[in-house]
C-alpha positions as semicolon CSV with decimal commas, in nm:
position;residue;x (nm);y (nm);z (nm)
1;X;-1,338;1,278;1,174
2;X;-1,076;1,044;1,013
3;X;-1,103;0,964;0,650
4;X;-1,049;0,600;0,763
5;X;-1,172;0,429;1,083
6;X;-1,080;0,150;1,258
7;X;-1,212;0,051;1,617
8;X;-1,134;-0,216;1,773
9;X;-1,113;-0,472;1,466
10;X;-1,093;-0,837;1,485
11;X;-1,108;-1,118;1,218
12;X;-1,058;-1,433;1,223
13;X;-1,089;-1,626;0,839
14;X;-1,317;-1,964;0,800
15;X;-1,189;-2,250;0,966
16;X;-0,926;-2,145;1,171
17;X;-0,902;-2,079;1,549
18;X;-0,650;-1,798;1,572
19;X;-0,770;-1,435;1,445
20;X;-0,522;-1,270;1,181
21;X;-0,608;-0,934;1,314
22;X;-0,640;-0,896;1,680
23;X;-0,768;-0,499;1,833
24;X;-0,682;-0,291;1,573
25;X;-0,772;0,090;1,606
26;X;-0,636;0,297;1,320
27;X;-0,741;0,648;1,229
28;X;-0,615;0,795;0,838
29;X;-0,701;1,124;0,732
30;X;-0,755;1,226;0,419
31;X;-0,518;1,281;0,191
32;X;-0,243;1,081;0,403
33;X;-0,022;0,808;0,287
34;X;0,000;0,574;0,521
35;X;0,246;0,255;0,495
36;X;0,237;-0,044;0,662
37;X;0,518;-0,294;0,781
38;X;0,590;-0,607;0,952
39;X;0,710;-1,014;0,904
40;X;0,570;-1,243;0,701
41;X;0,198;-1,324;0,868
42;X;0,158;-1,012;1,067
43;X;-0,209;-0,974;0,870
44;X;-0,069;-0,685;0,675
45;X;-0,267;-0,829;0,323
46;X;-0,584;-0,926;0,561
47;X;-0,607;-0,601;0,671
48;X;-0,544;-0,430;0,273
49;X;-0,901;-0,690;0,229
50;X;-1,064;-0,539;0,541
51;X;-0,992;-0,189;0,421
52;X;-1,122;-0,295;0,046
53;X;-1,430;-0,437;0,210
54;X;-1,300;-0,817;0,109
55;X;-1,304;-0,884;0,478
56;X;-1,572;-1,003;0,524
57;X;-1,759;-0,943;0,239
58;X;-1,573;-1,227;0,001
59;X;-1,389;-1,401;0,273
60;X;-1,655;-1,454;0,520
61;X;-1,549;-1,564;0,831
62;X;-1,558;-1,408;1,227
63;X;-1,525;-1,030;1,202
64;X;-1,573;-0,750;1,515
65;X;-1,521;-0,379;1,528
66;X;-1,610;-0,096;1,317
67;X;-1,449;-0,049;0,984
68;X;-1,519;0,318;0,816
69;X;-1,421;0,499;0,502
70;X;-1,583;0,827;0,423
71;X;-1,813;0,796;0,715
72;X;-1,967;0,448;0,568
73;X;-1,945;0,178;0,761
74;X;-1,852;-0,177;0,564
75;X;-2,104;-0,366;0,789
76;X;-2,429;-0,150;0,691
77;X;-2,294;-0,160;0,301
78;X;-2,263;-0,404;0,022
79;X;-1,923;-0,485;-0,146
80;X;-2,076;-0,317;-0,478
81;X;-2,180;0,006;-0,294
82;X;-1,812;-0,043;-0,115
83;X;-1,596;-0,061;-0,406
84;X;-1,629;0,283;-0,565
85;X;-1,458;0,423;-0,248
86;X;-1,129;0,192;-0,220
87;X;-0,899;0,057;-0,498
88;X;-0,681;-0,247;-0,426
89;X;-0,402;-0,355;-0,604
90;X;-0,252;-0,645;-0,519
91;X;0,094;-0,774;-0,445
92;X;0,034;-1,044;-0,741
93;X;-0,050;-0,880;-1,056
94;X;-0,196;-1,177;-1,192
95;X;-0,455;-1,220;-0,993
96;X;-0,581;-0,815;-1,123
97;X;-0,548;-0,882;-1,467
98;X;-0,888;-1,005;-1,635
99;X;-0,738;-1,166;-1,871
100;X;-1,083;-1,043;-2,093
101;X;-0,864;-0,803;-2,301
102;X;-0,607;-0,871;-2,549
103;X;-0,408;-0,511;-2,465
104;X;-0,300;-0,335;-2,192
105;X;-0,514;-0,003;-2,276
106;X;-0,823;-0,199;-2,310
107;X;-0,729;-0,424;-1,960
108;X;-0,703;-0,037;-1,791
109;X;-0,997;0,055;-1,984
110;X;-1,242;-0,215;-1,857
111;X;-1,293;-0,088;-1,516
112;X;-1,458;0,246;-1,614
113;X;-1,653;0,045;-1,892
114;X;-1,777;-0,198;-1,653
115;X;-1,965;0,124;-1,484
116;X;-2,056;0,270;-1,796
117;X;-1,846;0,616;-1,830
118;X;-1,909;0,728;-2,140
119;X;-1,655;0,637;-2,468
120;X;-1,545;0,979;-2,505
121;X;-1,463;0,993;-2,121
122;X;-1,229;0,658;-2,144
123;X;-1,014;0,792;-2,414
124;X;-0,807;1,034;-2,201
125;X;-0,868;0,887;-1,862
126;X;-0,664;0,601;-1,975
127;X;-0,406;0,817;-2,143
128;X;-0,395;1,002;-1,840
129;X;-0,352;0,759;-1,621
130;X;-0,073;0,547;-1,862
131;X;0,121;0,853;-1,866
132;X;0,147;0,910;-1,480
133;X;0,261;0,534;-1,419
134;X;0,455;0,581;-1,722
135;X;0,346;0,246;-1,956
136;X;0,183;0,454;-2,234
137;X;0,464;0,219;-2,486
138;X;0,281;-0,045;-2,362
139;X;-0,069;0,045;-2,442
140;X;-0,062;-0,216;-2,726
141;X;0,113;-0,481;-2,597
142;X;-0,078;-0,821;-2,434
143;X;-0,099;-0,771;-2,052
144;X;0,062;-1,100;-1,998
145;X;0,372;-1,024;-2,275
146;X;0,524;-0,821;-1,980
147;X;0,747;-0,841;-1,704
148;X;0,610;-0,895;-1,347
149;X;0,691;-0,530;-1,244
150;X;0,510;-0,380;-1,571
151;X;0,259;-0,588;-1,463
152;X;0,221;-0,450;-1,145
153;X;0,283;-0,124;-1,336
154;X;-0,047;-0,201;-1,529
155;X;-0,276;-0,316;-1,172
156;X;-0,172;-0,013;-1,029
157;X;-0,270;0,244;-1,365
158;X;-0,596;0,019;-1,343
159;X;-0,668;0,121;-1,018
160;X;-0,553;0,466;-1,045
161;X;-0,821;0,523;-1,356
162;X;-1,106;0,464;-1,131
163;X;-1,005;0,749;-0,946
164;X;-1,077;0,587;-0,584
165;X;-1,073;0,783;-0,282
166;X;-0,882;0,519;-0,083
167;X;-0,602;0,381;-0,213
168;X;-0,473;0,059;-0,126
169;X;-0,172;-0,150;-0,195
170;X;-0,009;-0,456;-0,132
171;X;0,393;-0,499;-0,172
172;X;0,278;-0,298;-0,499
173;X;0,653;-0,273;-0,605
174;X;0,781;-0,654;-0,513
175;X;0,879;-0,721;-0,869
176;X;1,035;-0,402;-0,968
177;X;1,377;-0,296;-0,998
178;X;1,517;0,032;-0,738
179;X;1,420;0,300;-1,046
180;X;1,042;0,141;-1,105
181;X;1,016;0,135;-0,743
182;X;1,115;0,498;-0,727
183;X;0,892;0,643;-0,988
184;X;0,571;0,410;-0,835
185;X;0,666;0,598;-0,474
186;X;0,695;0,940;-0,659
187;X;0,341;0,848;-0,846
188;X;0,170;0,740;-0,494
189;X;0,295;1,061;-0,330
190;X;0,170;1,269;-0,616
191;X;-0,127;1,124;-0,547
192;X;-0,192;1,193;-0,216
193;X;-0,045;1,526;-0,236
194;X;-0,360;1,606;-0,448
195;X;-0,602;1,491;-0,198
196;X;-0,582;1,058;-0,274
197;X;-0,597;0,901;0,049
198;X;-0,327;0,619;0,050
199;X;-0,255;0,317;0,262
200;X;0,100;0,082;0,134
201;X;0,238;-0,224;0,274
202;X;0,570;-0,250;0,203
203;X;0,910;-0,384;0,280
204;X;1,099;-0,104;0,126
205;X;1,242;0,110;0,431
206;X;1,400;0,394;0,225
207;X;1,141;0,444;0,016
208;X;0,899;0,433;0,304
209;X;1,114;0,697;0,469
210;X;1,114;0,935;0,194
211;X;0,770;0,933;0,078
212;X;0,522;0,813;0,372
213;X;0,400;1,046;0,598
214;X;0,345;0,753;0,841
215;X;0,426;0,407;0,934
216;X;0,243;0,135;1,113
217;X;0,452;-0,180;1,257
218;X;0,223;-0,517;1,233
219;X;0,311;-0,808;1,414
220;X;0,102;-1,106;1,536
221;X;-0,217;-0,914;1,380
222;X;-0,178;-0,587;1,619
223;X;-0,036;-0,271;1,583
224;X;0,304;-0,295;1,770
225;X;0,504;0,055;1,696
226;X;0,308;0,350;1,535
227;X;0,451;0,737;1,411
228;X;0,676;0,886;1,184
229;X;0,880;0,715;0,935
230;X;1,188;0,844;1,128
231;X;1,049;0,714;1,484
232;X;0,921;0,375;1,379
233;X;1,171;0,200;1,123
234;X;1,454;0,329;1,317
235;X;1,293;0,210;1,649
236;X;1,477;-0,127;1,846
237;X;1,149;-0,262;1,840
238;X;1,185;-0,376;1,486
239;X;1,480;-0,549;1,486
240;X;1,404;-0,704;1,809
241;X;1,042;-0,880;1,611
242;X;1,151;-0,985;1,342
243;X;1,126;-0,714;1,106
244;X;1,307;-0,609;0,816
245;X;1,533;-0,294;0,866
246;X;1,691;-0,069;0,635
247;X;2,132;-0,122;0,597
248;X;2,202;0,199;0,705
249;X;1,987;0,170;0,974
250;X;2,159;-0,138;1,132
251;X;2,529;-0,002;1,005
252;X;2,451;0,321;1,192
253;X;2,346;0,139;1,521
254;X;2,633;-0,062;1,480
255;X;2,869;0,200;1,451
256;X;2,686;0,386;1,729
257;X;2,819;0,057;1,975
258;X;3,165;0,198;1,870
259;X;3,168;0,528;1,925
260;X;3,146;0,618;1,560
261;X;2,791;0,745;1,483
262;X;2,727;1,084;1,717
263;X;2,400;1,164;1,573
264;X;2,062;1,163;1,812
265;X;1,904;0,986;1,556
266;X;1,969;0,677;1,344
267;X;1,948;0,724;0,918
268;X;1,733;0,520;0,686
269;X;1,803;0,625;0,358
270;X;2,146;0,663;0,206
271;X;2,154;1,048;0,215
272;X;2,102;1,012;0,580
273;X;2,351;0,752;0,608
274;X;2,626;1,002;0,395
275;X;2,546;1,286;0,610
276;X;2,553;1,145;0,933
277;X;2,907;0,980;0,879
278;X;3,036;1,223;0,721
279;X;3,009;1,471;0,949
């Protein structure tokens, strides 16, 4: 059975007449690290709240389907008895921050304190978790002294202390430059190499490519292309709705109208790109 389950999902948020996600089925095992795409409004952050148990615990509104992690279902459950299993970070960092603690270790500290680990468990949980998203010079600095990316650096270690067994993010890298974005992908895969189940939206194609081990298309609230990184953001489809596609991607089809580009398959990432042409 999948780690995640998704049948046949529907939601629709107060007030409006249109649903935001519209027959979604969507099976992730465990230990996966799953990424989501698609244009602005294809319900990509709605369904990061369904999957956090948000929708429709917080946001109320007209909801149908199943939605399981780790065989509980979010209907039958309460949003405290739902939280334990998923972390969300979101794609603004300032609405994570507490803004009850004056320093970034205590801010990453005041999840685990909320449900009572002990003090001498905190300690190096925290340290732990600093070091593998790489802010531990920033352990005494005020959460909102920093950039937006450290920010986002410190949501993510905040999440990544509770130790959830879903992890979930939203555009967790939009304010980061290409070597932060890098080091968050390597931390995420890390993490779901060791057993982290992990579902991203993101607009970053290369880095999708390199680290995801699948990739769901979104558009108008269903699931419109599904499969390997290679298969999906390389796929007409994209292009054709609206979505963003990686440079080499569109150079290589491009050059493919020409006669220039002989490989079977189209590149993503830059090494791709560099091997395909020149060979």
């Amino acid at each position: 059975m999948a780690f995640v389950n998704l049948q046949n999902v529907a939601y629709k948020y107060p007030l409006t007449k249109t649903p935001i996600l519209q027959n979604i089925n969507l099976q992730v095992n465990e230990g996966e690290f799953v990424a989501i795409v698609g244009p602005n409004g294809a319900g990509k952050s709605t369904l990061c709240y369904a999957l956090a148990g948000f929708v429709p615990h917080f946001f109320k509104g007209e909801i149908s389907g199943s939605i399981e992690v780790a065989g509980i279902d979010s209907s039958k459950s309460t949003l405290d008895e739902w939280v334990p299993n998923v972390g969300l970070a979101f794609q603004n960092p300032f609405n994570q921050i507490s803004g009850a603690k004056y320093t970034v270790f205590e801010e990453i500290a005041f999840g685990l304190e909320n449900n009572g680990v002990p003090r001498e468990e905190i300690r190096p949980r925290v340290e732990e978790a600093m070091k593998l998203t790489d802010i531990s010079n920033l352990a005494d600095r005020s959460p909102y002294s920093l950039s937006g990316g450290q920010q986002q650096r410190v949501a993510l270690t905040s999440i990544l202390v509770m130790r959830p067994k879903l992890l979930v993010l939203d555009e967790p890298t939009s304010q980061m430059d290409p070597i932060g974005t890098r080091e968050v992908f390597g931390v995420v895969r890390r993490m779901a190499e060791d057993g982290m189940t992990v579902v991203m939206v993101e607009h970053k194609m290369e880095w999708i490519a390199e680290f995801a081990d699948r990739v769901i298309a979104l558009k108008d609230g269903q699931i419109l292309l599904e499969g390997s990184p290679s298969e999906v953001l390389t796929s007409d489809l994209l292009a054709e709705n609206g979505f963003g596609i990686s440079r080499y991607t569109s150079t290589a089809r491009e050059a493919k109208k020409r006669g220039l580009w002989n490989k079977s398959t189209l590149p993503v990432t830059l090494d791709e790109a560099v091997v395909g042409f020149g060979n």
